[in-house]
Each structure stands twice: as C-alpha cells, then as structure tokens.
N, C-alpha and C positions, 0 to 999 in steps of 0.2 A: 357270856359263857352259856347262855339259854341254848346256842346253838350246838355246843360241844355234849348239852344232855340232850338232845333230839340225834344227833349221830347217833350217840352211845345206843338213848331208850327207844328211838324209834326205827331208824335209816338202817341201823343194823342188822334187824329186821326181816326188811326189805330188798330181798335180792334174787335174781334169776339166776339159780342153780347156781355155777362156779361164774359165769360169764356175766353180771352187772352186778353193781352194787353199789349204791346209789354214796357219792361222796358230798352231802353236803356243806362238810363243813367250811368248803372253798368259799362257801358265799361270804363267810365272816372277812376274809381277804378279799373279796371282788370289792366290797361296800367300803373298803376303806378311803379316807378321805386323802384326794392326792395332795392337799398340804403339809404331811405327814414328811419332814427329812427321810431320805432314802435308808438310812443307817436304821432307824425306828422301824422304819417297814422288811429293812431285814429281820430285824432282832425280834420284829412281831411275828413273824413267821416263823421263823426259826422255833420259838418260844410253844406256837400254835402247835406247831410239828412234830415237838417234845411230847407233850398232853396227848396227841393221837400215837404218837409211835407208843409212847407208855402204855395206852387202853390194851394198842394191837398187840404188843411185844413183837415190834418189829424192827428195833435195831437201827434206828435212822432211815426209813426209807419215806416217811409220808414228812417227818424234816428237812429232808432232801428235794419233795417236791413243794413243798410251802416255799423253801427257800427260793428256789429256782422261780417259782411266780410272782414272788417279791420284787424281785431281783426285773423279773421281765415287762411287769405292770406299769413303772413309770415311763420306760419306751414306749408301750403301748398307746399310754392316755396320751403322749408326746406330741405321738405319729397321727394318732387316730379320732384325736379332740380338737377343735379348733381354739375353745380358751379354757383351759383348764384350771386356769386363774380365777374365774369366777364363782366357783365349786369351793362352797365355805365349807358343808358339813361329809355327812357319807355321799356315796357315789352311788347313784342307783339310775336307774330308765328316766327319771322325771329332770334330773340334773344335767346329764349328758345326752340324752336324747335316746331313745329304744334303739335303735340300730344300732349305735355306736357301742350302748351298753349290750349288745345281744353281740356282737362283734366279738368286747372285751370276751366276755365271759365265753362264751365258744373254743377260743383260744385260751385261753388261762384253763378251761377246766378239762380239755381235753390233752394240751401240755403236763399235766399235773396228773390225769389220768395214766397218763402212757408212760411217767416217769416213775411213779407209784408201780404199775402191773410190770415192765421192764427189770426194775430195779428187785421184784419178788419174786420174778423168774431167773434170773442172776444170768442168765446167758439165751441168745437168741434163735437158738435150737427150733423152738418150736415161737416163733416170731407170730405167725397167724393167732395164736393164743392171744400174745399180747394183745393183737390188733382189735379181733373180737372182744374180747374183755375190755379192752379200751374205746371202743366203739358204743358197747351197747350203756356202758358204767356213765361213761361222757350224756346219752340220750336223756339217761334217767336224772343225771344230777343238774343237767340243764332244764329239763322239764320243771323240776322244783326250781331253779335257781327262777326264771319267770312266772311260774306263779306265784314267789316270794314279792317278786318286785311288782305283778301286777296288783296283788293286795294291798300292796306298802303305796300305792301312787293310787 
C-alpha cells in the first residue's frame, strides 16, 4: 500500500498542465508475481482500481483499467517470457530479464493509460487529447516504473 500513498502524497503532484500525469500505481500490478491464479490477479486489480477510482471519484474508470491489465498480463508473460515457471516471487528486470520487463511495462502502462484518458473523455471527439495525454502520462510513469526497478536490482 506504500505505493498507493506515494500516488496519492506525491505522483499527484506531479503533472504537466492537463496532458501528463504520472500513474504510478500500475507498478504495484506490473510486479506481481505470475504464479498468482488469474481469478486473484483479477480480483487484485479490480480491488486496486476500487482505492484509486475512490481517491479520484471517478466512477470505475481507473477499475476498468486495472482490470483490463490483469486481465492482459498473463498473455503477455505467456508470449513474451520464455519460463515463467521459474519466477517464484515479484516480477521485476532482475527476474525476467530488462527487455522483456521494459517490453511488459510499456504495453501495460500505456494500455491502461489510454483506457483511463479514453474512458474520462467519454467520447472521441477530440481523440488527439487522448492521444497526447496518453502519450506523455505513459513517458512519465515509465520513466519512474525503471528507475523503481533500477534501484530495486
């Protein structure tokens, strides 16, 4: 939960006018360990997504994208890991290999970015918003999600 008051006290913050705004709390879902049943890694995100939509008062939309990365994370490790059997604890650079974790997290957090900015624009009228916002939000919360992991290894 350390991570959920660094969103809150610090990441919140931190943002570039209306267009970034740094999401780190994805990293608590990137780290998860893939021996985790899939049903649990729903219900953890789900659960994640509750806590943040409650802070934003947002009505299910950051649940909506927790969920949906849950949901896509175990395809990913599937596809994208050669033994993901071997990964007892969290999932970080040192476990799966930088690339492959620079890979996940790229895609997860930019999926989750644009399903977030999307979902609070309610309609695609003004689509380049998204995109920029999604763009530069995605920059920022990768930048931290690797220097997390670079400290952590």
């Amino acid at each position: 939960m350390l991570i959920v008051a660094l969103q809150m006290l610090l990441f919140d913050h931190m943002h570039i006018a209306v267009w970034g705004f740094p999401m780190v709390y994805v990293l608590f879902q990137l780290n998860l360990s893939p021996r985790l049943p899939r049903w649990a890694e729903l219900l953890i995100g789900a659960g994640f997504g509750l806590v943040m939509d409650i802070w934003y008062s947002s009505l299910g939309i950051h649940m909506a994208a927790c969920v949906a990365i849950a949901f896509v994370r175990p395809l990913l490790l599937g596809n994208m890991v050669q033994d993901v059997e071997r990964i007892k604890e969290n999932m970080c650079g040192a476990t799966i290999g930088v690339a492959e974790y620079l890979k996940i997290a790229v895609i997860l957090v930019i999926m989750h970015h644009f399903i977030v900015f999307a979902l609070e624009a309610w309609n695609m009228s003004q689509w380049w918003v998204v995109l920029l916002q999604t763009l530069i939000s995605s920059v920022m919360t990768i930048v931290v999600v690797i220097g997390y992991d670079r400290l952590r290894n």
